[in-house]
KEKE-3310 file (N, C-alpha, C; in steps of 0.2 Angstrom, whole numbers, plus 5000, padded with zeros to 4 digits):
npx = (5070:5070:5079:5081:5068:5063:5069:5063:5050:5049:5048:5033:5026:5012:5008:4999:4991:4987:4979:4977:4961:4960:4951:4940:4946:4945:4953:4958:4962:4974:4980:4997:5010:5026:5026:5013:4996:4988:4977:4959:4954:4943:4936:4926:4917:4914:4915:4925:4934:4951:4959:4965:4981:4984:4997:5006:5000:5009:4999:4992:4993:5002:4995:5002:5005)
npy = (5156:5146:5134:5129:5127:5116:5106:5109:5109:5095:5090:5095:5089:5078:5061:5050:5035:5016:5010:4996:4996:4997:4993:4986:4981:4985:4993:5008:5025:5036:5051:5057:5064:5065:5056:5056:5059:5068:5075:5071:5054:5043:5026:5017:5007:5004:5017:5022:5034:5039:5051:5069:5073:5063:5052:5038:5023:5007:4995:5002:4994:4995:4995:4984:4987)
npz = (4908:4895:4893:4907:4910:4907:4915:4927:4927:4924:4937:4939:4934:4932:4934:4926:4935:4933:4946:4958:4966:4983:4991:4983:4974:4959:4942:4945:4939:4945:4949:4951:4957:4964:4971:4980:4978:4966:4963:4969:4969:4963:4963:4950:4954:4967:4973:4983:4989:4986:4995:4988:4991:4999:5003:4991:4994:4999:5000:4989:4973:4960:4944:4931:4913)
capx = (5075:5069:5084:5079:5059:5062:5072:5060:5044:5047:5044:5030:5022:5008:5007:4993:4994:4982:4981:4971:4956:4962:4943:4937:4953:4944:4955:4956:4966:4975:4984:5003:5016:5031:5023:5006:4991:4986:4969:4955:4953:4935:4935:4919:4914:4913:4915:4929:4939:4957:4958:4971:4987:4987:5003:5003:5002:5010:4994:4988:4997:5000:4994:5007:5003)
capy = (5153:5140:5127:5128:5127:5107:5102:5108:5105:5088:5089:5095:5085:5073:5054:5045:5029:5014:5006:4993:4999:4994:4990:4981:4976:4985:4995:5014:5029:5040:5055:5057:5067:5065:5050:5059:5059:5074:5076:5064:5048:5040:5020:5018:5000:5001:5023:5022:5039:5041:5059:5072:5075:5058:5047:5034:5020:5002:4993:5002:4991:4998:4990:4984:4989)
capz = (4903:4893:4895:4914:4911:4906:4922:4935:4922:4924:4941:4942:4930:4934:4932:4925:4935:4936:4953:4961:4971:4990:4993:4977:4969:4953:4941:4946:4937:4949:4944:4953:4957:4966:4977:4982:4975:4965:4965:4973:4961:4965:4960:4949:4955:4972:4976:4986:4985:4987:4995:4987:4995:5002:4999:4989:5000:4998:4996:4983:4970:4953:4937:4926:4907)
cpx = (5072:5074:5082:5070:5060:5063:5066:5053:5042:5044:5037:5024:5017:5008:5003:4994:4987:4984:4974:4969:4958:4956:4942:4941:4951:4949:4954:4961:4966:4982:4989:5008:5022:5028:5016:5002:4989:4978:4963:4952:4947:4935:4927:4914:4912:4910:4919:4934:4946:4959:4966:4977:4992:4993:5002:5005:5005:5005:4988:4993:4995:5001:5000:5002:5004)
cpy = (5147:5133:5125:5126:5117:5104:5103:5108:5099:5086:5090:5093:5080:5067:5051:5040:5024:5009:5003:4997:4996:4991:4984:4978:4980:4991:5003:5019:5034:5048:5057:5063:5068:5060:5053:5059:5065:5077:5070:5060:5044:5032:5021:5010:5004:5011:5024:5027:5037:5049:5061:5073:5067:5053:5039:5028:5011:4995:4995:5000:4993:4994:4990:4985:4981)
cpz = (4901:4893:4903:4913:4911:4912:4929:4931:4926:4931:4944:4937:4933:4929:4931:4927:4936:4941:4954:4967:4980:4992:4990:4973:4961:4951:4943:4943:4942:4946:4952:4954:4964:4975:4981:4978:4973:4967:4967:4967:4966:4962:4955:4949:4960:4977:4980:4985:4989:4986:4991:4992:4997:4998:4995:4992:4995:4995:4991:4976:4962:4947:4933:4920:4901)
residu = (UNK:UNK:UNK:UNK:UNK:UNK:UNK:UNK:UNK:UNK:UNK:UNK:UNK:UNK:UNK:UNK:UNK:UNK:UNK:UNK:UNK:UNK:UNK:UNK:UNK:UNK:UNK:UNK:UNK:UNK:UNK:UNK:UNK:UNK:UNK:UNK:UNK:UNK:UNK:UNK:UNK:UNK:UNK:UNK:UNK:UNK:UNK:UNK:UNK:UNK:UNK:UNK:UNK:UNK:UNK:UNK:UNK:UNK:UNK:UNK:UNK:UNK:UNK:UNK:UNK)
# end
């Protein structure tokens, strides 16, 4: 049913988000969803991954825009 597709969509939508590197402190794009980390985001300064699955943790501080 399309009036239902929207409500549970959203959840399962992914968040572009930029967070500082916990390593390097440099900019890094991580992609989100529902406080976890969708797929494994790599810094490209320093190579420092952020596995998938993992939560997003409090010291990775997210860029304000």
């Amino acid at each position: 049913m399309a009036v239902m597709d929207g409500c549970e969509g959203g959840n399962k939508t992914w968040v572009l988000e930029e967070r500082e590197c916990p390593q390097c402190k440099a900019e890094m794009d991580v992609y989100t969803s529902r406080g976890r980390v969708v797929e494994d985001a790599v810094c490209s300064k320093c190579g420092y991954v952020i596995k998938a699955q993992e939560q997003v943790i409090p010291g990775m501080e997210k860029k304000e825009s």
